[in-house]
C-alpha positions in Angstrom: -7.2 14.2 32.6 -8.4 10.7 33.9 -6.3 8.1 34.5 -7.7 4.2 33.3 -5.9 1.8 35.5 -6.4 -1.2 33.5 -4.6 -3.7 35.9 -7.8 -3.2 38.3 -10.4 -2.9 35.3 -8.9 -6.3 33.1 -6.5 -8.2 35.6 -3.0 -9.3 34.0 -4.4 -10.2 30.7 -6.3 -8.3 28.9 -8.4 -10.1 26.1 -11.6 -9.1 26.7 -13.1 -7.5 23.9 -16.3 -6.6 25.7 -14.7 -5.1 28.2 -12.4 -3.0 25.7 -15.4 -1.8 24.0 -16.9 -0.9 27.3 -13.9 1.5 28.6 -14.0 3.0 25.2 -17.8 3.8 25.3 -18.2 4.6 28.9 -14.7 6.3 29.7 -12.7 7.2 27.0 -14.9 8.8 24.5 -17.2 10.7 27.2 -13.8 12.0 28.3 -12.5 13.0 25.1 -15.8 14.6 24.3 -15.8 16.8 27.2 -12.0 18.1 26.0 -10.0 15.8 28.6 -6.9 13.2 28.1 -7.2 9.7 29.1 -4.0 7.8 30.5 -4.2 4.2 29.7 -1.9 2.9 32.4 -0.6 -0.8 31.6 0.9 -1.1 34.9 0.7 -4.4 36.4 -0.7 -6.2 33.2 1.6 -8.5 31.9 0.3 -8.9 28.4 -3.1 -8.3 26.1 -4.4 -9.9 22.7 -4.3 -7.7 19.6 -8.1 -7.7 19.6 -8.4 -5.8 22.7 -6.1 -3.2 22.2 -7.9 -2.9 18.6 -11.5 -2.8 20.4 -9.9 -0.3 22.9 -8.6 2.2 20.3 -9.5 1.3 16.5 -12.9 3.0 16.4 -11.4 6.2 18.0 -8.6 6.9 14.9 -11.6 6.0 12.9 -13.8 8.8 14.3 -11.3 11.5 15.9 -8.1 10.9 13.5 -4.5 9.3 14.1 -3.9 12.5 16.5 -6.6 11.5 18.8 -3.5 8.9 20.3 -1.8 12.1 21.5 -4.5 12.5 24.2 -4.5 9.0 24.8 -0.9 8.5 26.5 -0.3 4.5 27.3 1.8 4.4 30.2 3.6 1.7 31.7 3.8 -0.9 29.0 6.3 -3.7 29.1 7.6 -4.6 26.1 5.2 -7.3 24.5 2.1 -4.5 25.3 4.4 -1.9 23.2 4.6 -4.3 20.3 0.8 -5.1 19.5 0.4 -1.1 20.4 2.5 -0.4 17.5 0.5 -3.2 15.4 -2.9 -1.8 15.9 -1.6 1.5 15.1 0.7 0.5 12.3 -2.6 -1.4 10.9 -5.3 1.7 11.8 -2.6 4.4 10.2 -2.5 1.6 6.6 -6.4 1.1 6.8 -7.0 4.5 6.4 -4.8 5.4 3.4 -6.9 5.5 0.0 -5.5 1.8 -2.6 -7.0 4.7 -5.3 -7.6 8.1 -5.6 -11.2 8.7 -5.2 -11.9 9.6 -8.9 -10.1 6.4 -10.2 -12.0 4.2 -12.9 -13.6 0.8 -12.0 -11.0 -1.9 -13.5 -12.4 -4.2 -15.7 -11.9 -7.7 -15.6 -11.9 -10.2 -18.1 -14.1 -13.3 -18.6 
């Protein structure tokens, strides 16, 4: 298990998307690839944009499934980081379920 201390890798505020994409590429995925848990520690940063946290995690529920956040333990969120958490999740879990079933019909509109 490795242990992302993202006070000292984005400062207080996390908004870089760059740098989200980054820790996911370089850190995250190589360590859940070799079998390992990654501890996003929130300690120290005060808040983040939606965009990060959906660069930081998005593509992996894509790829490894909505289980993949049980490896991924956030730790030491206040309150505001819990919230756009919970969006980004909320949002990844609803982006993933089918509008049709896969067999459905094309609708046809009128003109």
């Amino acid at each position: 298990m490795i242990t992302v201390r993202m006070l000292s890798a984005v400062g207080t505020f996390a908004e870089d998307k760059d740098l989200a994409r980054e820790l996911r590429r370089d850190v995250i995925i190589p360590a859940l690839n070799a079998g390992g848990d990654v501890v996003l520690d929130f300690s120290g940063v005060e808040s983040t944009t939606q965009s990060f946290i959906h660069a930081l995690i998005s593509e992996l529920i894509r790829d490894y499934g909505i289980d993949v956040l049980d490896r991924l333990p956030f730790k030491g969120c206040n309150d505001s980081i819990k919230t756009i958490v919970s969006i980004v999740i909320d949002y990844m879990q609803h982006e993933e379920e089918p509008t049709e079933p896969p067999n459905a019909k094309p609708k046809r509109t009128r003109r």
